[in-house]
N, C-alpha and C positions, 0 to 999 in steps of 0.2 A: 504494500500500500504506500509507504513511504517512497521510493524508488520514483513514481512520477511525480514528485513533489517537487518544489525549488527546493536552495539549500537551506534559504531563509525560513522560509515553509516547513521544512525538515526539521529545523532547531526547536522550532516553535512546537509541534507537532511531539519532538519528544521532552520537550520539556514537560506538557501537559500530562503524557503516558507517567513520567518518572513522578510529576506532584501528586495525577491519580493513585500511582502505586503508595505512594507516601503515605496516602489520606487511608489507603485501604489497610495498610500494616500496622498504622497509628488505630484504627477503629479495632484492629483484630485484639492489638494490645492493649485498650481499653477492655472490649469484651472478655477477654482474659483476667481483670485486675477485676470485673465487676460481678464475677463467677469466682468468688472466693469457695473452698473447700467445706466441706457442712463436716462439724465436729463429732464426735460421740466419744462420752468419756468412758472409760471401763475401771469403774474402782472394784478393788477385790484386795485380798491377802495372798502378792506375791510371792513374802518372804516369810518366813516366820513359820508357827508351830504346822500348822495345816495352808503350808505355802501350794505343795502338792493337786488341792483342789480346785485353788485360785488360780491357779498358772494353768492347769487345760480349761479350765473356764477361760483364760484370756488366750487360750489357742484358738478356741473356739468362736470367740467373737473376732480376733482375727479373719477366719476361715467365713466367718459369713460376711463381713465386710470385704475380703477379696472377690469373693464371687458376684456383690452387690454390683464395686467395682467394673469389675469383667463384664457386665450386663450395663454400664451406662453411669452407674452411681445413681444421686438421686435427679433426675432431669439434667442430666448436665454438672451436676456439682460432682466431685469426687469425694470418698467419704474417708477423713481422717481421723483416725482413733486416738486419742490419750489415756496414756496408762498412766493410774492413780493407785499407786500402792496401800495401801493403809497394814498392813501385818497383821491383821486383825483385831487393832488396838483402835477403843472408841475415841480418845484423843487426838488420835493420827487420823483417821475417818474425818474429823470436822476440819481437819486442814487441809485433808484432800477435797472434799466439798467446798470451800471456799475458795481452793486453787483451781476447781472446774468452771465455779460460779463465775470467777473473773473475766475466763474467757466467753466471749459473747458468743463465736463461733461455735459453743458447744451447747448442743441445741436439745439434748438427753444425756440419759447415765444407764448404762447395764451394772448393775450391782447398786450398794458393795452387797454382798453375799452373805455375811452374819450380823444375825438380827441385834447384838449390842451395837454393832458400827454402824447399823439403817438407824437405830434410835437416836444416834447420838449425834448423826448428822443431818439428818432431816429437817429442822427447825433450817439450817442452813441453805439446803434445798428450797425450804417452802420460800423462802427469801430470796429467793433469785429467781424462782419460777420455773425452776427445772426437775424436768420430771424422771423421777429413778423406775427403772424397772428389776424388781431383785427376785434372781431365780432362786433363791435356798433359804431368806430370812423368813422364817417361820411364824416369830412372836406373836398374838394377836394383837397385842394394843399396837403395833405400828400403823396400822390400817382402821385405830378407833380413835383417832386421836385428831380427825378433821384436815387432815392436811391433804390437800387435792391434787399434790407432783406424786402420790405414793402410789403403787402399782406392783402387784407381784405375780409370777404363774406358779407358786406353790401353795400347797392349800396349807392351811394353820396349824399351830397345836392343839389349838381345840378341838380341831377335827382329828387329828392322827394321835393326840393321847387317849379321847374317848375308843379308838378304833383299836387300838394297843391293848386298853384294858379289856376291851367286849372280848378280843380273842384270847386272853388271860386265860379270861373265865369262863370261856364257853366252850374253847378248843382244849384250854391246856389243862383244864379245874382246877388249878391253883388256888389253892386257899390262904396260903400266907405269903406274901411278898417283901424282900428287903429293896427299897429303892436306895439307888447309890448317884448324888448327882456332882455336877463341876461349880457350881454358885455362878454357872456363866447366865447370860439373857437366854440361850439357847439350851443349854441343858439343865438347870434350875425351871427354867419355864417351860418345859415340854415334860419335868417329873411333878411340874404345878399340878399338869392338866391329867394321868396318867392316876397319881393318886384318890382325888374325890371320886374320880370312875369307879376306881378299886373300889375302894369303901361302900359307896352308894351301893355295890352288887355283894356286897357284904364280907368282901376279901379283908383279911389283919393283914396292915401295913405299917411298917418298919421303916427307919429313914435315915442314910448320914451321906456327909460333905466331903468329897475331898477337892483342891484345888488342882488346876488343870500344869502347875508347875511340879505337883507332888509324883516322882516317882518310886517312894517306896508304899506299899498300900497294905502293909501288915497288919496294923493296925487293925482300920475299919473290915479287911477280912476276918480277923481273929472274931469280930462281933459279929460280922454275919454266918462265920459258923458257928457259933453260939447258936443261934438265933434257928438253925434251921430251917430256912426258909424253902419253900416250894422254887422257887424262881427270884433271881436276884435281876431288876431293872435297874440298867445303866441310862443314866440322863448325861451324856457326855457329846463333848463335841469334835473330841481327836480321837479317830480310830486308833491310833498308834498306841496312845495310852491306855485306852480298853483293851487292846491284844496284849500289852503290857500287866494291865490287872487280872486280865482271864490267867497268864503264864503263872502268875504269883499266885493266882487261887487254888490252882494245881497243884503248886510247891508244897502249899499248907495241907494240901489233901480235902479242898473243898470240892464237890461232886454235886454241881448244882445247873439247872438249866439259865441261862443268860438270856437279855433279849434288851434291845435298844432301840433308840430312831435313826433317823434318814442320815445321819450325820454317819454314822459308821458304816455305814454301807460301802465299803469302798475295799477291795479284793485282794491287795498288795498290803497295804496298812495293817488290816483287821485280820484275814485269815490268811493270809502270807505271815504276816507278822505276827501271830499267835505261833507260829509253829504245828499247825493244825488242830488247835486245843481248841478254838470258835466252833468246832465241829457241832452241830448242834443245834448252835443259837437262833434265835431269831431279830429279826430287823424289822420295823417299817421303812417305808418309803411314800415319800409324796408323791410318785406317780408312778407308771409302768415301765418297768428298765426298757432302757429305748433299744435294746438288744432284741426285744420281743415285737417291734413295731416296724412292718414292710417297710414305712416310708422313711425311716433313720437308716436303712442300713449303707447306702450309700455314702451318706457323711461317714458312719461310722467306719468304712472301709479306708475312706480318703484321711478321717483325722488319726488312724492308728497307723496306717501309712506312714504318715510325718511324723509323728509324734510319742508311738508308742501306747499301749494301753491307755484307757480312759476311766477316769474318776466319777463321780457319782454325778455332780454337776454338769457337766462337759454340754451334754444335750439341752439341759435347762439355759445355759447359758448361750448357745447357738440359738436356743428359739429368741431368747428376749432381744439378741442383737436385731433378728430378723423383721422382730417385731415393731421393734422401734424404727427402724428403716422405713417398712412398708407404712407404719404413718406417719414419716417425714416425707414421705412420695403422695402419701393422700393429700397433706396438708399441701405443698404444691401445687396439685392439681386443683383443690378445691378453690387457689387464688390466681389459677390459671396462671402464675409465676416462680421459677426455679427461686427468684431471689428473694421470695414472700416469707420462707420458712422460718420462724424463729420459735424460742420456748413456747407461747400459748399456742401455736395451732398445731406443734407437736404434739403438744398434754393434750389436747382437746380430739387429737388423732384417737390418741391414744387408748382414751377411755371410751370412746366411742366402736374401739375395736370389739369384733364380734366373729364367732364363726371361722377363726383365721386356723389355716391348716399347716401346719410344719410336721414336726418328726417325732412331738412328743403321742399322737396315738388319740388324740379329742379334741374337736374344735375349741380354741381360747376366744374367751372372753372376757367380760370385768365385769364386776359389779359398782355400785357406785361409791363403796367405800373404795375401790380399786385393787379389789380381789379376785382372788382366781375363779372363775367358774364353770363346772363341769369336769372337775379331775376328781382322781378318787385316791384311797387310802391303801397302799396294797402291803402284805406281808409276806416277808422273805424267811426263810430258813435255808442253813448250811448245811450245805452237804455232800461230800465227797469233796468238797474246795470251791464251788460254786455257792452261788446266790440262788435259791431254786423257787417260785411262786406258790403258796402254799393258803391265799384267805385275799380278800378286794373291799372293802368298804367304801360307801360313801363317803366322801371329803363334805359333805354339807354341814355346815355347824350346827349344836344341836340348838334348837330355838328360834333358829333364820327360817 
């Protein structure tokens, strides 16, 4: 085209191509600077006593944010995680909460994952307007306490200690129980709920403390073999130290049935780490090991893949990444702009979710305290070295 032009013509001619190009790489690089990355924090317990849980939990939310990725991000935005350690320490919790809060970019939270560091940082949450989603904190009062960032896909202790005790007393006959808990939010408050059950069905129950630093347990052993109990419940929150106190109940020559919550559920820790002495026990669980569900097993192929074995969390913490995602894509859509997204129309995604299908095996949904609804209570027993399914209850709280 240029070619039959004068030279004068010519110069002009590309002068205009060279300012067009200009104006177009300067618009690209604006629209590049006005597409900033959309955040998601991931608080959990990296390091520290039950680091092991925290950390495939943040594999996991990894792995769903690559693939989010790989598929677009959210409209265009690319999705950047910040990892917020807390060690499972409720004081380190509130300064990871207000180290996410600052960031504006950071538009949700998956975790943290135990119900002392949801408590203790929550007030901080509610304050910035950002909405946590927590696969594993159990407590009931996190979810009574009015605050509308709070959101979990686990069902309560009120549901899974009443479910605990029914099968006590109806599978196991247990008549006398020693309960043994850690004074944590988590295992104190799941032998809260675990107890009145017992009793109301008219089970004798017995009760002592140990702290979750305490590795020698001779003591509080020596009184539960005293005590004779039918079945000794642990309210603990470190598998490790449970396979630690089963080895030492053996030592002493105590010959008793065990049985705990969700927390111990974990295969390396508890019955690796007892030396096969867990043989036996039994566990609850807040929902259907995702080993048993067609539609996880493809994650499940891909995250042991990379990673190695998987923790009890791993699946829980994949769904809420995904969760949060898919209503940072609705909130988007709903204002017809990638750049619309911020805290309220995320939370407002959020609770609004309904019906949404992942890995864990039941449609998620929320209720309007921002609780799980539609999971159920399931009970495990050991056996041969596995986690084997043996009882299902309803997760509905009793009186909702």
């Amino acid at each position: 085209m240029l070619r039959n032009l004068q030279p004068k013509a010519k110069m002009m001619m590309c002068a205009i191509l060279v300012a067009a190009l200009m104006v177009l790489m300067a618009t690209m690089g604006l629209a590049a600077k006005e597409l900033p990355p959309v955040k998601i924090g991931a608080a959990g317990p990296y390091t520290g006593d039950v680091s092991k849980i925290g950390l495939d939990g943040l594999n996991a939310i990894k792995m769903a944010v690559e693939e989010a990725n790989a598929a677009g991000g959210i409209h265009g935005r690319r999705i950047e995680i910040v990892e917020a350690d807390d060690a499972a320490d409720p004081a380190k919790a509130i300064i990871v909460a207000e180290m996410l809060a600052m960031d504006r970019n950071v538009i949700g939270v998956v975790g943290p994952m135990n119900s002392a560091t949801v408590q203790a940082a929550l007030p901080t949450y509610q304050r910035a307007g950002l909405a946590i989603i927590s696969q594993s904190a159990t407590y009931p009062q996190l979810t009574e306490m009015g605050y509308n960032v709070m959101f979990r896909i686990c069902p309560r202790d009120d549901a899974q200690g009443p479910a605990a005790a029914r099968f006590i007393v109806e599978e196991l006959k247990a008549e006398k129980i020693y309960i043994i808990d850690d004074k944590t939010t988590y295992g104190q408050g799941l032998a809260d709920q675990v107890e009145p059950a017992l009793k109301a069905a008219g089970v004798e129950v017995l009760r002592g403390q140990i702290d979750m630093a305490d590795r020698d347990f001779s003591p509080i052993l020596t009184r539960v073999r005293a005590a004779e109990p039918d079945l000794v419940y642990l309210g603990l929150a470190n598998p490790a130290q449970a396979a630690s106190l089963i080895k030492q109940a053996a030592g002493l020559g105590l010959d008793v049935t065990f049985m705990g919550g969700d927390g111990l559920k974990e295969k390396d820790q508890l019955i690796d780490g007892s030396g096969g002495l867990a043989e036996g026990m039994y566990v609850t669980s807040i929902g259907k090991d995702i080993r048993e569900v067609p539609e996880a097993e493809a994650f499940i192929e891909k995250f042991e893949g990379r990673y190695g074995a998987m923790s009890v969390f791993g699946g829980q913490s994949y769904e809420a990444a995904n969760i949060l995602i898919d209503a940072a894509r609705r909130a988007a859509e709903a204002a017809s702009d990638p750049m619309a997204i911020n805290r309220e129309n995320v939370r407002k995604a959020i609770s609004e979710t309904s019906g949404y299908r992942g890995i864990l095996g039941f449609p998620i949904g929320f209720d309007a305290k921002g609780d799980v609804v539609g999971a159920s209570i399931f009970v495990y027993q050991v056996q041969n070295g596995e986690f084997v399914p043996v009882a299902e209850y309803s997760a509905s709280v009793s009186g909702e």
